[in-house]
C-alpha positions in Angstrom: 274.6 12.7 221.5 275.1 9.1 222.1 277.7 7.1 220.2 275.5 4.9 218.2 273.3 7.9 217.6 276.8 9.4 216.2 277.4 6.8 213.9 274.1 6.7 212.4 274.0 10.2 211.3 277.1 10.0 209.8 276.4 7.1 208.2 273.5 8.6 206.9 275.6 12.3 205.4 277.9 9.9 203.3 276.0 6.3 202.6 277.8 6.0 199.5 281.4 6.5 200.7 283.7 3.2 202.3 283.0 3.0 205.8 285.3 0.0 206.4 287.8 -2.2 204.6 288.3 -5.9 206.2 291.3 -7.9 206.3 290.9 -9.4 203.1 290.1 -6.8 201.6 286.4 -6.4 201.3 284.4 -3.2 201.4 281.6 -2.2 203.3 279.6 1.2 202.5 278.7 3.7 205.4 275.3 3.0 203.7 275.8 -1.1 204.6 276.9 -0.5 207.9 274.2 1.8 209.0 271.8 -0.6 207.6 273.4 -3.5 209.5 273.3 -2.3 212.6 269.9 -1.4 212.6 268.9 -4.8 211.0 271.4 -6.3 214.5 269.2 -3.6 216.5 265.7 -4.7 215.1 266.7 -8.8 215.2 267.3 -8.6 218.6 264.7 -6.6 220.3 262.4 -8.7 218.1 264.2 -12.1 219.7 263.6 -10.6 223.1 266.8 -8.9 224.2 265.9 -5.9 227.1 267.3 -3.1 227.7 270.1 -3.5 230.4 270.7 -7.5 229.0 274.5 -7.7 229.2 276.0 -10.1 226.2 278.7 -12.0 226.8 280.9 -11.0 223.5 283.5 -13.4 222.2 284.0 -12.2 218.6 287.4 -11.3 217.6 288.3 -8.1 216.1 286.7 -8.0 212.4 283.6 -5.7 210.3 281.0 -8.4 212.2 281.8 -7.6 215.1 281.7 -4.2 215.3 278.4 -4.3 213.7 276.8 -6.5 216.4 278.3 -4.9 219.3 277.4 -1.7 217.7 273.6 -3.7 217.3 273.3 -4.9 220.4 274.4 -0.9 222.1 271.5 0.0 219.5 268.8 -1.9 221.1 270.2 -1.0 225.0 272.2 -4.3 225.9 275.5 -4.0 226.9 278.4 -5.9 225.3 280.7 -7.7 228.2 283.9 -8.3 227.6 285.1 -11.2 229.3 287.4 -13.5 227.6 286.1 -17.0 227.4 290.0 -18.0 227.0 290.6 -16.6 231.1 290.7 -20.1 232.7 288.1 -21.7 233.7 287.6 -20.6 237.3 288.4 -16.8 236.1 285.9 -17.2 233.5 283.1 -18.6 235.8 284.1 -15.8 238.7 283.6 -13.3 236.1 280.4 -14.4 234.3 278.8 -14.5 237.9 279.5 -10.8 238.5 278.1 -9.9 235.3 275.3 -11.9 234.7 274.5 -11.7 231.2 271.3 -13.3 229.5 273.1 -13.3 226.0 276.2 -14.7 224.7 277.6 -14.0 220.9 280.4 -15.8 219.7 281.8 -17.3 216.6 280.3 -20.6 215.4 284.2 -22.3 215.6 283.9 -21.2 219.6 280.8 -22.9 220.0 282.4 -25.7 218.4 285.8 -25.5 220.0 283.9 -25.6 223.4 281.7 -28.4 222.9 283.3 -31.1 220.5 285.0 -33.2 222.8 288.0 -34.1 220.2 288.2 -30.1 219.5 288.3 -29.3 223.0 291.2 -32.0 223.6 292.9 -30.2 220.6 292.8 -26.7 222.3 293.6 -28.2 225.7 296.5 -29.3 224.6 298.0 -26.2 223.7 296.8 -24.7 226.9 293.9 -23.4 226.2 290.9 -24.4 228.4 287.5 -23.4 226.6 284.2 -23.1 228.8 281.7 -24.9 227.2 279.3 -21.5 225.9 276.3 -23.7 225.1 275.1 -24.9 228.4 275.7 -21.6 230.2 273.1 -20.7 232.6 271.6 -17.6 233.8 272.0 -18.1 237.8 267.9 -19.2 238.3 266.7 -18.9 235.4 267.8 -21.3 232.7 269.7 -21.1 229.6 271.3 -18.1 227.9 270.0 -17.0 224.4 272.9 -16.9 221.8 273.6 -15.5 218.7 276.8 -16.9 216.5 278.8 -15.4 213.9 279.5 -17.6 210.9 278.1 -20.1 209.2 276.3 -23.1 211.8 278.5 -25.9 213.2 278.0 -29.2 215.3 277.8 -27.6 218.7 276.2 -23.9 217.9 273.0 -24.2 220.3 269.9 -25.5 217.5 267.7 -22.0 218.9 270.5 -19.8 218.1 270.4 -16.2 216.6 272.2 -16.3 213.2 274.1 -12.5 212.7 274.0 -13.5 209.0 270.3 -13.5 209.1 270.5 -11.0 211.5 271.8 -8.0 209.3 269.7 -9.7 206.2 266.4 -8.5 208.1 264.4 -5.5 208.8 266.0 -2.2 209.5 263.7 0.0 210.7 264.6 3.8 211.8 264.8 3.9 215.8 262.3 5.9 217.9 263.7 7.7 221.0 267.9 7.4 221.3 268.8 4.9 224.6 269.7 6.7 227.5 273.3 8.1 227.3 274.1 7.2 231.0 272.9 3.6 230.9 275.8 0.8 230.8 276.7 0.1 227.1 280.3 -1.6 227.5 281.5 -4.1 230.6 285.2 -4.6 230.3 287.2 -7.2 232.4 290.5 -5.9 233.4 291.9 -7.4 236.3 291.0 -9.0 240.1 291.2 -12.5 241.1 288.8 -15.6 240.9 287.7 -14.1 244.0 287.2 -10.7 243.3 287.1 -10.0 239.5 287.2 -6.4 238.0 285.2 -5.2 235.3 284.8 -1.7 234.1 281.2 -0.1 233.0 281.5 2.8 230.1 278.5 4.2 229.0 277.5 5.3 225.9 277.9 9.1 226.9 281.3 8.3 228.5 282.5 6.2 225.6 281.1 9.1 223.1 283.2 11.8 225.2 286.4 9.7 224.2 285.5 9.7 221.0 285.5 13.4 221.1 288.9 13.7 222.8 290.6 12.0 220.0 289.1 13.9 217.2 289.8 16.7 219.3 294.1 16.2 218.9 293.6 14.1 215.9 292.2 15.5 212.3 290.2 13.0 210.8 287.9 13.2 208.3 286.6 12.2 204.9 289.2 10.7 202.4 291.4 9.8 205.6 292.4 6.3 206.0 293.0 5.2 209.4 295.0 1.5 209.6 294.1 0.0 213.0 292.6 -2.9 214.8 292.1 -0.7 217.9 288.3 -0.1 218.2 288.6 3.4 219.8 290.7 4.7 216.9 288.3 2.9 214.9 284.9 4.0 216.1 286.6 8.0 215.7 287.4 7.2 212.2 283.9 6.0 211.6 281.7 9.1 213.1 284.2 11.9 210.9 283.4 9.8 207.8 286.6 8.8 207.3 287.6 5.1 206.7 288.9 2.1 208.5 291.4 -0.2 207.6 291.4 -3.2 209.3 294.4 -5.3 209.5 293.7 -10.1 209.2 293.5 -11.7 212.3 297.3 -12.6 213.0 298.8 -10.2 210.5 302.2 -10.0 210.8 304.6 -6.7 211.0 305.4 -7.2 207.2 301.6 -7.4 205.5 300.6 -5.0 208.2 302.8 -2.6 206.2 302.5 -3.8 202.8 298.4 -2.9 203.5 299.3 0.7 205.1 300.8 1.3 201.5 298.7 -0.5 199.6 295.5 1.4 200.7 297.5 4.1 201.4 296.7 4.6 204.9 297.3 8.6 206.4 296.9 7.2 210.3 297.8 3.9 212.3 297.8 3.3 215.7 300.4 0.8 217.1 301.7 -0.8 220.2 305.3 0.5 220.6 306.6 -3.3 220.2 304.5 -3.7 217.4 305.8 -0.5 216.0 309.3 -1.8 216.6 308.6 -5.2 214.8 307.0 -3.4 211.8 309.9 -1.1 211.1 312.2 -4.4 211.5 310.8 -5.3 208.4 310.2 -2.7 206.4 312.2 0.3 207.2 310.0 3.1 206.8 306.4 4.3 206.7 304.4 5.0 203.0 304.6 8.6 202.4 300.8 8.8 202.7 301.0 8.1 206.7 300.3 11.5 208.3 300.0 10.4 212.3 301.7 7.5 214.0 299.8 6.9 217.0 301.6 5.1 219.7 299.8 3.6 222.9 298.9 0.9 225.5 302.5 0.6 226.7 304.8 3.6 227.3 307.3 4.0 224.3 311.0 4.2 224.8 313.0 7.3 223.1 314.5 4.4 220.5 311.3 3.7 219.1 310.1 7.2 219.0 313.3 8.1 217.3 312.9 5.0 214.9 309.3 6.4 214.3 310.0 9.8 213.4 312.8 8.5 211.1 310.5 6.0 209.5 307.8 8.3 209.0 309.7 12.4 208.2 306.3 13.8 207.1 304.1 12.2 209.5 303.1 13.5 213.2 303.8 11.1 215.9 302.1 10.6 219.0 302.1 8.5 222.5 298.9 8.6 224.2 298.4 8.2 227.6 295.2 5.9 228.5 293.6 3.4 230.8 290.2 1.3 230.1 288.6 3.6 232.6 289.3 6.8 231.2 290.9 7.9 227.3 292.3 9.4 226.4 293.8 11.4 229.1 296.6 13.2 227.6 298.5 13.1 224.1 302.0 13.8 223.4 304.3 14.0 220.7 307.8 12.4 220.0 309.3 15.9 220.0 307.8 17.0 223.3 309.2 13.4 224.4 312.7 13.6 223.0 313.2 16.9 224.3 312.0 16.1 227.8 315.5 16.2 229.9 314.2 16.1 233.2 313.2 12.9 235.2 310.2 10.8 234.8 308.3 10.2 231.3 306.6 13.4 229.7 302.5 12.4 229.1 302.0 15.9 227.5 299.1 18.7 228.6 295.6 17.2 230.1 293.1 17.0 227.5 290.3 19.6 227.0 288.0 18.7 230.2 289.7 15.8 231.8 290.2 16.7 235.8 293.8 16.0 236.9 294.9 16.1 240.6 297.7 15.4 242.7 297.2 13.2 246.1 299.8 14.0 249.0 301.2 10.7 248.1 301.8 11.4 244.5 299.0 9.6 243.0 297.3 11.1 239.9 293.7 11.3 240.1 291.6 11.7 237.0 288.0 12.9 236.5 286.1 14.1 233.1 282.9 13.1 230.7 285.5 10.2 229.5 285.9 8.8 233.0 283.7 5.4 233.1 280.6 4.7 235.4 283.0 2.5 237.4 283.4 -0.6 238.0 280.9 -3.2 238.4 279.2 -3.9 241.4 280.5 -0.4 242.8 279.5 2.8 243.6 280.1 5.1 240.8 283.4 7.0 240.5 283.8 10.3 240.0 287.4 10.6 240.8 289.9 7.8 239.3 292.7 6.5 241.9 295.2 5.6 238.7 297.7 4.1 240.8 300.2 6.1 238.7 302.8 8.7 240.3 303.0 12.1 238.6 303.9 15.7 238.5 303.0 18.7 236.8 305.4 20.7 235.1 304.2 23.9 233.6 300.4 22.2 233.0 302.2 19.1 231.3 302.0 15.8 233.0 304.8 14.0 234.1 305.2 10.0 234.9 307.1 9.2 237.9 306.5 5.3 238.3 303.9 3.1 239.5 302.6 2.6 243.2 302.7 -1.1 243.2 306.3 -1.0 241.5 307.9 0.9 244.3 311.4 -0.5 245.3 312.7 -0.1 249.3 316.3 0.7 249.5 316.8 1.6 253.2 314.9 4.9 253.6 314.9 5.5 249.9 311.9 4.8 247.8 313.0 4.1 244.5 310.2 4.5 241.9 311.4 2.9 237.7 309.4 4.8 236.2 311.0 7.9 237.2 314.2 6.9 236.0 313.7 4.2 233.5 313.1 6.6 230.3 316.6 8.8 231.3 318.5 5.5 230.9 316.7 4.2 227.7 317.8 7.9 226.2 321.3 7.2 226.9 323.5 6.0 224.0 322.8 2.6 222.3 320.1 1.9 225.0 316.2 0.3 223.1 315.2 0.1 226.5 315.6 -0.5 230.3 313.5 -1.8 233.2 314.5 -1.4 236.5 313.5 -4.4 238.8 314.1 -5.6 243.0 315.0 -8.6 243.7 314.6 -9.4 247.7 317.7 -9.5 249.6 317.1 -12.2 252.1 320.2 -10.6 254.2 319.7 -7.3 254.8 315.5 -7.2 253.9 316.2 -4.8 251.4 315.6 -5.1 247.7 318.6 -5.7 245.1 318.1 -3.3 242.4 318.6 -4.7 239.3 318.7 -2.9 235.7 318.0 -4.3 233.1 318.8 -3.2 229.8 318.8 -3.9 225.3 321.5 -3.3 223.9 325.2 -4.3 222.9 327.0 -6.4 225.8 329.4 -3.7 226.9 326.9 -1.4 227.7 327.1 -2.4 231.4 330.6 -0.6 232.1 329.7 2.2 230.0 326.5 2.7 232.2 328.4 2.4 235.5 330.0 5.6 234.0 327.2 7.4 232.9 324.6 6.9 235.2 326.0 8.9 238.0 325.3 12.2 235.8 322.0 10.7 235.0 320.1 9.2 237.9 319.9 10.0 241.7 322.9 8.6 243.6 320.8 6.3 245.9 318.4 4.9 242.6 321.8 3.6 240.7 321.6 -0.1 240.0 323.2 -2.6 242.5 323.7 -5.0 238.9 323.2 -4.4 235.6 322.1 -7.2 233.4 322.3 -6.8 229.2 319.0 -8.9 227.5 318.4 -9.7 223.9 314.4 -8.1 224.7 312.7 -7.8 227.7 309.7 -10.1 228.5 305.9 -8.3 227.6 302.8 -10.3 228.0 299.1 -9.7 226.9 297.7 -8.6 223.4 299.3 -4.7 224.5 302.8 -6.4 225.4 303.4 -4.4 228.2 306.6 -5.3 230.4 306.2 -8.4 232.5 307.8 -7.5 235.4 307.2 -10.0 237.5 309.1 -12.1 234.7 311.9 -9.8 234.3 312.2 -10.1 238.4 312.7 -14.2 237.1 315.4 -13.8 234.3 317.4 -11.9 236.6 317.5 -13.4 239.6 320.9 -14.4 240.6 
């Protein structure tokens, strides 16, 4: 079964029940969004779109969007990720890998990217918009576009409306779209020169889907509280329903909503998480599962968590865009881990885990994407992750790329990072080199939250905690350590800054 293909027969068991709640609050039926998305599907193989047409998607998170990507799946185009706000170069590097013949954006992009006073405004708070109108397919001519929102100066005059998209036609479909055809192009990293972009399918996107309904109950009168489309699209095919949090919601509404529609699931970045529980406290009673990804989350937030939320079951999955989920664990299993390295839990039902010579976990399954872009398909990820396997239970030893050199010692963080951040008045620590211009060594620095005496109290503890040759050379004491990106994963590279002697 294909993912769309899932949605719609849902959709069509329970028309009458709430499929989605927006951020201010408005409802849309199951009935609505079925009907929508095959209005989206019809309007746009009508306007010409082909099967294999790639769509350039800039449409932040909201019930429109998810209705036109899930249109545009529908009718066998593939919805490209690829983040008009890059930079320009990293923008233009990337649309010439992908080659799309579409683009779909909100009518105050269009604007933003053509008005030459609203492109000053953005530019001057760093933000360098393409101009989306005039883009070209490479020998061809102009893209078509569609724009969500009402029409502004500088939305292209033959543009697809999505307002009068969803008001047309909505005619069943004939024969589902292949399963193993691209459906999703997501950028993820690479250079101007080399960008990266991984393919899912429909079938591989649909097998994730699985997983988490597979280690997560969901079903109808369940309220799942989430921007995060892959909790979202679960929630949607077991008929349960979707919060969705405003654009730019902060930690307090984003709790006051969990309690006022009385939410039984969230998903949250552990920082987010963090931030929320500043404010508030505590979770509402009704909140069941506290899902907790993106970024690995310390033992102070997963003890905050459980405290916050007694009744509730929480979670840290273990992901990457390429293949999720891979493996879910919960705070218990995380708390009690004493040994070394960061406890990911047991490999999900079907998802291939192996073990290079070098350390390197390697990851296969239905979940695992096509690949990436312009490459032969995978059927084996590289993660670039170190592991182990401890009694069928993964085990996170560090990163490749974040190895440090300390004579003939390689010294791995990840391996020893979550031991410290369990110690004693510890929210978190990052371990960091720092070259050594001297010796061509690395200084190893740690870097730690917490009160300002912890430094001589770790200089004590740590020799009962970490490997003799992996203790810190310094130990520096920050009000927060530096994140970066919408997951607000550590920024290394700017720790390696704030620390430098």
């Amino acid at each position: 079964m294909t993912l769309v293909r899932g949605l719609l027969d849902q959709a069509a068991r329970t028309p009458g029940a709430v499929a989605l709640v927006s951020g201010d609050g408005a409802e849309l039926t199951y009935g609505g969004l079925r009907r929508q998305v095959l209005a989206v599907r019809h309007g746009l193989l009508s306007g010409g779109l082909a099967a294999g047409d790639g769509v350039l998607f800039s449409v932040r998170p909201s019930p429109e969007s998810l209705v036109l990507a899930l249109g545009v799946v529908a009718a066998g185009g593939v919805v490209v990720f690829a983040d008009p706000g890059a930079g320009p170069e990293m923008f233009t590097a990337r649309l010439r890998l992908a080659r799309p013949r579409w683009s779909a954006a909100e009518s105050i992009l269009y604007a933003g990217s053509r008005l030459r006073p609203v492109r000053a405004y953005a530019r001057q708070r760093g933000l360098l918009l393409p101009n989306l109108a005039d883009l070209q397919i490479p020998g061809e001519g102009p893209m078509r576009h569609i724009h969500v929102g009402r029409r502004l100066p500088g939305v292209p005059r033959h543009a697809l409306s999505f307002t009068r998209l969803i008001g047309g036609d909505a005619p069943e479909p004939g024969d589902d779209t292949d399963p193993d055809a691209p459906a999703a192009v997501i950028f993820t990293s690479g250079t101007t020169a080399n960008p990266r972009a991984v393919v899912h399918t429909q079938a591989s996107l649909a097998a994730a889907l699985d997983l988490f309904r597979s280690r997560l109950p969901l079903g109808p009168g369940d309220v799942v509280h989430t921007d995060q489309l892959m909790l979202g699209l679960p929630t949607l095919i077991a008929g349960a329903r979707w919060s969705m949090p405003p654009l730019f919601c902060s930690p307090a509404d984003f709790a006051r909503l969990m309690r006022e529609r009385a939410a039984t699931h969230t998903f949250c970045v552990p920082v987010h998480l963090a931030e929320i529980l500043d404010e508030c406290g505590e979770l509402p009673p009704s909140v069941r599962y506290v899902l907790l990804g993106a970024a690995p989350a310390p033992p102070a937030i997963l003890r905050r968590a459980v405290a916050a939320a007694p009744s509730a079951e929480v979670l840290s999955v273990y992901a990457m865009t390429e293949i999720l989920p891979v493996a879910i664990a919960s705070a218990e299993e995380k708390l009690a881990h004493t040994a070394s390295g960061d406890l990911l839990g047991t490999p999900l039902p079907g998802v291939g885990t192996r073990i290079a010579d070098d350390g390197e976990l390697l990851l296969s399954g239905p979940n695992l994407c096509r690949g990436y872009l312009g490459a032969e398909p995978l059927t084996e990820l590289p993660t670039g992750d170190l592991a182990r396997l401890d009694d069928g239970r993964l085990v996170l030893v560090g990163r490749k790329k974040d190895m440090l050199i300390r004579g003939k010692f390689n010294l791995y963080p990840g391996l020893y990072e979550p031991s410290i951040a369990a110690l004693p008045d510890v929210s978190e620590a990052a371990i960091v080199g720092v070259p050594d211009p001297r010796t061509g060594d690395e200084e190893v620095v740690l870097a730690v939250v917490g009160p300002g005496d912890l430094p001589g109290r770790l200089r004590r503890a740590l020799p009962d905690v970490i490997d003799h040759d992996a203790l810190p050379d310094r130990i520096v004491v920050l009000d927060e350590l530096p994140r970066s990106g919408r997951t607000r994963k550590l920024d290394r590279d700017r720790l390696r800054e704030l620390v430098m002697p």
